[in-house]
N, C-alpha and C positions, 0 to 999 in steps of 0.2 A: 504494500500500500504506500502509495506517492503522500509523503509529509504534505502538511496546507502551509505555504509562504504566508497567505492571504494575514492581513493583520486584524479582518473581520472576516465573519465565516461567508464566502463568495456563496453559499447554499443555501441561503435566507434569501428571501423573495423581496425582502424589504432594502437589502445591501444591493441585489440586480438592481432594484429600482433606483436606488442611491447611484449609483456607478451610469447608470443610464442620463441620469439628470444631469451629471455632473459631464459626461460627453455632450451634453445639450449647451452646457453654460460655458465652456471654457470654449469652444467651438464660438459661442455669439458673443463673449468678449474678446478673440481675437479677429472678431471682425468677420470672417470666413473660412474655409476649411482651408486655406492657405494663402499666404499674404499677396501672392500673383497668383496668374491661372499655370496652370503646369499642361509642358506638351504632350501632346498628343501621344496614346502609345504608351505611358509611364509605365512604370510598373513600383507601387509601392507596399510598403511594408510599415505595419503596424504590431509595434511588441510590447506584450504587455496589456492585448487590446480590451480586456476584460468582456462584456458583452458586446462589445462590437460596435457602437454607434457611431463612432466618429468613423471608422473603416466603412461601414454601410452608407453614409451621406455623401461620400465620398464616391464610392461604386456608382451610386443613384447619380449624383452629379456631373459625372463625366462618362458616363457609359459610354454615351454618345463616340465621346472622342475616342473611343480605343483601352481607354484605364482599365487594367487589371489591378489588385491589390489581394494583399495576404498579412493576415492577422494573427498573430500567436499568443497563446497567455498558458500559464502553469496550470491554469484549475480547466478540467476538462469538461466542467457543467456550464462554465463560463464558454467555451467554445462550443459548446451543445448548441444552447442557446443562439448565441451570432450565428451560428450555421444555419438555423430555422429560421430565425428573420432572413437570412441572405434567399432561402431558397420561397419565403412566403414571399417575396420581393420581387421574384425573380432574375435577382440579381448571381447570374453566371459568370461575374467578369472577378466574384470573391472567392477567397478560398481561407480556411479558418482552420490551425492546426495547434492542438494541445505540445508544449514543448518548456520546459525548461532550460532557462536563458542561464541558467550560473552552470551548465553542464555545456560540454561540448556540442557545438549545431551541427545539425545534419539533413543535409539537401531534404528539402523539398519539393516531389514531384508537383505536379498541377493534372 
């Protein structure tokens, strides 16, 4: 069994919702999902992404252009989740994979 990082249990419904809000507000205090428009084609990464919002506005935002993105975080409820908004969304351009960032990385496919 994988130790919990988390410094609140990611498994309470009420911490999702915490984490969610707080990709809501730190997103509309810098303005926008990024301080220019990024080209076409990027390809970004989100670590640490916890439920996914800011990665998911981001997908939604630029589909259009070509953006793919990829979202990683230690708790794998937390990636459950962002993966079922990506797919209620229809959003094909995310990808969300459980990984532990103080261990060695290892490729991920798409």
């Amino acid at each position: 069994m994988q130790e919990n990082t988390y410094f609140m249990n990611p498994e309470d419904a009420a911490e999702m919702a915490r984490l969610s809000l707080q990709d809501l507000l730190l997103t509309k205090a810098n303005g926008d999902l990024f301080p220019v428009p990024i080209p076409e084609k990027s390809r970004v990464i989100d670590l640490g992404c916890g439920p996914g919002g800011w990665l998911l506005a981001l997908g939604d935002t630029y589909r259009a252009q070509g953006v793919t993105g990829i979202g990683v975080d230690v708790d794998q409820m937390m990636i459950t989740y962002a993966h079922g908004r990506a797919e209620s969304l229809d959003l094909d351009n995310l990808l969300f994979e459980q990984m532990d960032l103080r261990k060695r990385a290892v490729a991920v496919s798409r």
